[in-house]
Legacy VTK file of the C-alpha trace (Angstrom):
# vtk DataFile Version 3.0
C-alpha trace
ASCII
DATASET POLYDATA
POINTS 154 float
-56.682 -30.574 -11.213
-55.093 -32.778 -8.375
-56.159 -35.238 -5.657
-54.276 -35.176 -1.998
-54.801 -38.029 0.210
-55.063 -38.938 3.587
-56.131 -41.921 5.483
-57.783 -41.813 8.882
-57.390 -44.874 11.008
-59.040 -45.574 14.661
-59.305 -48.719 16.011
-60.649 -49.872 19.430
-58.479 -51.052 21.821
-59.784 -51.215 25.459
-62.747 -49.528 26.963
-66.224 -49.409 26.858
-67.322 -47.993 23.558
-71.002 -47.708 23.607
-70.703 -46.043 27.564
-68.143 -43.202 25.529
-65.264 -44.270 27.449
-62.311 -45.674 24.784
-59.666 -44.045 23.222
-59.979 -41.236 20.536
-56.023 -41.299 19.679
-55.719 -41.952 16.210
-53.252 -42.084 13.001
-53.029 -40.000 9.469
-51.111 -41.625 6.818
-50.129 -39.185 3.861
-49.503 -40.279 0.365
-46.052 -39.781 0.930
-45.506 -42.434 3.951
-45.747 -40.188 6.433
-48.064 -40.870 9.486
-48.772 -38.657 12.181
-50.054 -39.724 15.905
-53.672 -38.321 16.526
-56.525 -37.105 18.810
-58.921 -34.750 19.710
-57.921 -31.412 21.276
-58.247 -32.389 25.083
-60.265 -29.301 25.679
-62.713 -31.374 23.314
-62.349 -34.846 24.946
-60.362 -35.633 28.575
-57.871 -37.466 29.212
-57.325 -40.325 29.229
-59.758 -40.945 26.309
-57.145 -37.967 24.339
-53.716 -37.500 24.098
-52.124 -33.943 24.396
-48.877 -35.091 22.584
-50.805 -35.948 19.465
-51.813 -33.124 16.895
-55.578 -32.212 17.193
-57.529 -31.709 13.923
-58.062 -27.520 15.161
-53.986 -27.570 14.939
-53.688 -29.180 11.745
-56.172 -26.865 10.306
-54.254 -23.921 12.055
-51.310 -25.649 10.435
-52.416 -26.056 6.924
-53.331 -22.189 6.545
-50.601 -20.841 7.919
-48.076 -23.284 5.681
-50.193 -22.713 2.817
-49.824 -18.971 3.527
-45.988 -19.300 4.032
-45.867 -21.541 0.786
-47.396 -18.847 -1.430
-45.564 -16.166 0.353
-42.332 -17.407 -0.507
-43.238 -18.010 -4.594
-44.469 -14.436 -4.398
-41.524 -13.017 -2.814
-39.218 -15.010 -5.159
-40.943 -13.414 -8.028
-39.927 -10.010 -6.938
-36.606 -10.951 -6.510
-36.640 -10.465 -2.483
-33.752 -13.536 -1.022
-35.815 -14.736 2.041
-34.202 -16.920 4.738
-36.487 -17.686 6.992
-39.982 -17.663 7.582
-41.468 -18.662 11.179
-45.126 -18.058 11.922
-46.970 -18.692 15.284
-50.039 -18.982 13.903
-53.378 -18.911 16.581
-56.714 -20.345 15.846
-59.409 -19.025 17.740
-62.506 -21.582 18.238
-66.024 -19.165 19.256
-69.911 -20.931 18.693
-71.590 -20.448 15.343
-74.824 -18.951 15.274
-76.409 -22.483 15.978
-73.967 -23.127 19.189
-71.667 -25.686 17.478
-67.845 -24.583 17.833
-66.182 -23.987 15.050
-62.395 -22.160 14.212
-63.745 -18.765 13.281
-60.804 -17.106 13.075
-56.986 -17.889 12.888
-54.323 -15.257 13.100
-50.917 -15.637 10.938
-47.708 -13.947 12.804
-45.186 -13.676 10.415
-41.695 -13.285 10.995
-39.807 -12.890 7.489
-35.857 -12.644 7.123
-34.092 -11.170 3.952
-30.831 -12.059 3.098
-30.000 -8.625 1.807
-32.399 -6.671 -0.236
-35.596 -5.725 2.370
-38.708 -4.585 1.366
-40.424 -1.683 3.129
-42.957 -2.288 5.583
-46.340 -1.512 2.264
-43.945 -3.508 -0.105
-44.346 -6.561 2.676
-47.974 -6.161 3.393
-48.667 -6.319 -0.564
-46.573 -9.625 -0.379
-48.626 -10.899 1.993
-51.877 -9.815 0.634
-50.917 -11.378 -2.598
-49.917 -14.632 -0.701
-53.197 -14.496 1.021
-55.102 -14.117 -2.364
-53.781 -17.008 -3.715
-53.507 -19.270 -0.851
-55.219 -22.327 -1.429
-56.214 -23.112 1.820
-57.542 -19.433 2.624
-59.802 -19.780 -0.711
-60.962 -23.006 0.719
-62.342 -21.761 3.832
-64.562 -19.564 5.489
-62.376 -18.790 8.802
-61.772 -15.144 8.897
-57.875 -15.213 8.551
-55.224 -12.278 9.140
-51.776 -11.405 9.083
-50.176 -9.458 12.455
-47.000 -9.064 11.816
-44.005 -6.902 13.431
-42.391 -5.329 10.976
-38.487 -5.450 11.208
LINES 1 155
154 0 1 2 3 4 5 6 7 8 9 10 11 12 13 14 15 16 17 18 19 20 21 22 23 24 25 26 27 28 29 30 31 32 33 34 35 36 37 38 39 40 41 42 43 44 45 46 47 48 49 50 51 52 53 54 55 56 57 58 59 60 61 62 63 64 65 66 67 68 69 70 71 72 73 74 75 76 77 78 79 80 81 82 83 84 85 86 87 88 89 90 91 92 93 94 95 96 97 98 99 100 101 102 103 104 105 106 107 108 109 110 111 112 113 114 115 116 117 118 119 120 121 122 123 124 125 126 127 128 129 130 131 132 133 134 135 136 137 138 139 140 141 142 143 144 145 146 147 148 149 150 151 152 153
């Protein structure tokens, strides 16, 4: 069907690599052009060896559910004819151990917050949007993080 791209780069710069003390900040470069600063969470690695201004990899992953969610939300809604204006999510991941102690993001929570510009659905016509977005999410059928939508209906 389609390939996406991305490409990782790390390089050492001072420190003492084989004692675990260097840098873990980092760089993705998209297809596009676009290249984004990174590191590990710093609840995974201390400072100064990560950088809290960076985007961990348990964000982007938070990130690429939630806009894959949004993405399909918005095709379904425009197929029902609903005018949305805004969409704004504050998505949570939630990081527990697996079964064999490793942590892992077992469970990410979508908060959507959906404006209309005039026609709004009822509260079971929304859900069924989102289920639908849900079903066809890419991301979601990718994974096997328990994900959910809590939202506040308005």
């Amino acid at each position: 069907m389609s390939e996406h791209r991305a490409t990782i780069t790390w390089t050492m710069g001072q420190g003492e690599f084989l004692k675990g003390r260097y840098s873990r900040e980092h760089t993705w470069t998209f297809d596009g052009g676009v290249t984004v600063p990174a590191s590990p969470a710093p609840t995974s690695v201390k400072a100064p060896y990560s950088n809290a201004a960076n985007v961990d990899p348990e964000e982007a992953y938070v990130a690429a559910i939630s806009s894959c969610h949004m993405l399909t939300f918005l095709w379904v809604a425009s197929q029902q004819g609903l005018d949305v204006t805004s969409y704004v999510d504050e998505a949570v991941g939630v990081m527990t151990k697996n079964e064999r102690g490793t942590p892992w993001v077992s469970s990410v929570v979508l908060h959507p917050r959906v404006t209309y510009a005039s026609t709004h659905p009822n509260q079971e016509v929304e859900e069924e949007l989102h289920h639908k977005a849900h079903e066809a999410c890419y991301i979601a059928n990718s994974v096997k993080t328990t994900i959910t939508v809590d939202r506040q209906f308005r």
